[in-house]
C-alpha positions as CSV (number, residue, x, y, z in Angstrom):
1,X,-85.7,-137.0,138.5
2,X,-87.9,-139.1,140.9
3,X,-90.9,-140.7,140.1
4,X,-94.6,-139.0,140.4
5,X,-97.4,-141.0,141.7
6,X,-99.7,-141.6,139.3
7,X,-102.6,-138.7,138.7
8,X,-106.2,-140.1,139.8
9,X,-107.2,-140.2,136.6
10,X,-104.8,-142.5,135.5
11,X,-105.7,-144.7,139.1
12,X,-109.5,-144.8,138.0
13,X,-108.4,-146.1,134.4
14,X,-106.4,-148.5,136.3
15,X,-109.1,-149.5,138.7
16,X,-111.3,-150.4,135.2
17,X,-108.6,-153.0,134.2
18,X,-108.6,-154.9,137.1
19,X,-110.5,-158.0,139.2
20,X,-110.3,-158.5,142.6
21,X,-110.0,-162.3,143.5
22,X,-110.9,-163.6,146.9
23,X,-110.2,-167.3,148.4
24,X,-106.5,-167.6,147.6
25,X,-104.6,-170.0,148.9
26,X,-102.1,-168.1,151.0
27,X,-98.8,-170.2,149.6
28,X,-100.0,-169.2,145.5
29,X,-97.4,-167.2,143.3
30,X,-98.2,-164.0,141.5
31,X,-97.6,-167.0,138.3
32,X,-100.5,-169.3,139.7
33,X,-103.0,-167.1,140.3
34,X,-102.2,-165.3,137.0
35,X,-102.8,-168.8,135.3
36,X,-106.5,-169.0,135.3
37,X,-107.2,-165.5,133.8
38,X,-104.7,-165.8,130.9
39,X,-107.7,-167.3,128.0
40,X,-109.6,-163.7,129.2
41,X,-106.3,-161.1,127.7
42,X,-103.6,-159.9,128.5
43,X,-102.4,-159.7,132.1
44,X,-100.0,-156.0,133.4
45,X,-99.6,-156.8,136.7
46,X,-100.7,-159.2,139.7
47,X,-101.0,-157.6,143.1
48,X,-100.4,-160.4,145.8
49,X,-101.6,-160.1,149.6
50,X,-101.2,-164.0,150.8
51,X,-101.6,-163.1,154.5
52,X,-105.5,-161.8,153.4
53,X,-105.5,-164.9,151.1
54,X,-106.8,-161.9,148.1
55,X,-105.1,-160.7,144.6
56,X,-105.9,-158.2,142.4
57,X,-105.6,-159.1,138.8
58,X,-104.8,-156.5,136.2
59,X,-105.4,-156.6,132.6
60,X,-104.1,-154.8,129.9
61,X,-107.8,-153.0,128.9
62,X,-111.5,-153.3,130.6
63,X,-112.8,-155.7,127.9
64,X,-110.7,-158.7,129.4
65,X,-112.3,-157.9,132.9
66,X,-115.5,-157.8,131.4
67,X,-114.7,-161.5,129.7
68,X,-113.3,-162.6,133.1
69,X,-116.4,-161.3,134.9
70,X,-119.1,-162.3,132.1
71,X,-117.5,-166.3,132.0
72,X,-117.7,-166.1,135.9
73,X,-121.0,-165.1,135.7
74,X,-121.7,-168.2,132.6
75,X,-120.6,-170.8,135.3
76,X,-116.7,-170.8,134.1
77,X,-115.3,-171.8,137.7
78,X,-111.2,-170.4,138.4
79,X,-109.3,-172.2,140.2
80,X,-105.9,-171.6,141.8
81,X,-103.6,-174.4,143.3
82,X,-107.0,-176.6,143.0
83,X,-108.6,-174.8,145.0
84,X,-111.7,-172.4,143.4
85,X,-111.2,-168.6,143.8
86,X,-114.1,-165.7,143.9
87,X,-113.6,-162.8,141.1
88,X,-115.2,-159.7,141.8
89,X,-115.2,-156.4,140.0
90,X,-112.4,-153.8,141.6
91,X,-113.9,-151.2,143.1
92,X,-111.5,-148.5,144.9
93,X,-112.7,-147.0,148.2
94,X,-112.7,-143.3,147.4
95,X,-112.5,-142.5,151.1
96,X,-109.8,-144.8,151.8
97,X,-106.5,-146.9,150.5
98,X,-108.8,-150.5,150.8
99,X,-110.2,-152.0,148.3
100,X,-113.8,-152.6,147.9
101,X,-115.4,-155.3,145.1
102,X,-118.8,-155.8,144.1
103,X,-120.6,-158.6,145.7
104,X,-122.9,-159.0,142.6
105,X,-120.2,-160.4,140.7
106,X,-119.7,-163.4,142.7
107,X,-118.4,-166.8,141.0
């Protein structure tokens, strides 16, 4: 039986457990960008777009996004291949497939 795409429910649960991180270096592995974010909890799934130099991170519940965005916020700086990355909260774009993130939350 084939697969169902997930119910939009289940997407905005999803979209709670995730960070959207800006400033990749384009050559970084799902592995290295993972790296930073592994103290904050446990990681699902990272969502790699090197040719927009962006990742989305996702975590197994909201309370590691919250840690990742709250140590960004205390001055904690990430880093990927040497080179510092900006985390933002992951806000989907009801209207469209884009992401959108939350400017507030810059590192």
């Amino acid at each position: 039986m084939p697969s169902q795409p997930p119910k939009p429910a289940n997407l905005g649960l999803t979209a709670k457990r995730k960070v959207f991180v800006s400033s990749v270096p384009s050559n970084a592995t799902a592995s290295e960008i993972m790296a930073p974010f592994l103290f904050c909890g446990g990681i699902v799934n990272v969502d790699v777009h090197s040719h927009k130099n962006i990742a989305f991170v996702e975590f197994q519940n909201e309370q590691s996004v919250n840690t990742v965005l709250n140590a960004a916020k205390g001055g904690v700086k990430f880093t990927v291949k040497g080179q510092a990355v900006n985390v933002y909260k992951y806000t989907p774009n009801k209207t469209t497939t884009k992401p959108q993130h939350n400017k507030s939350s810059v590192v």
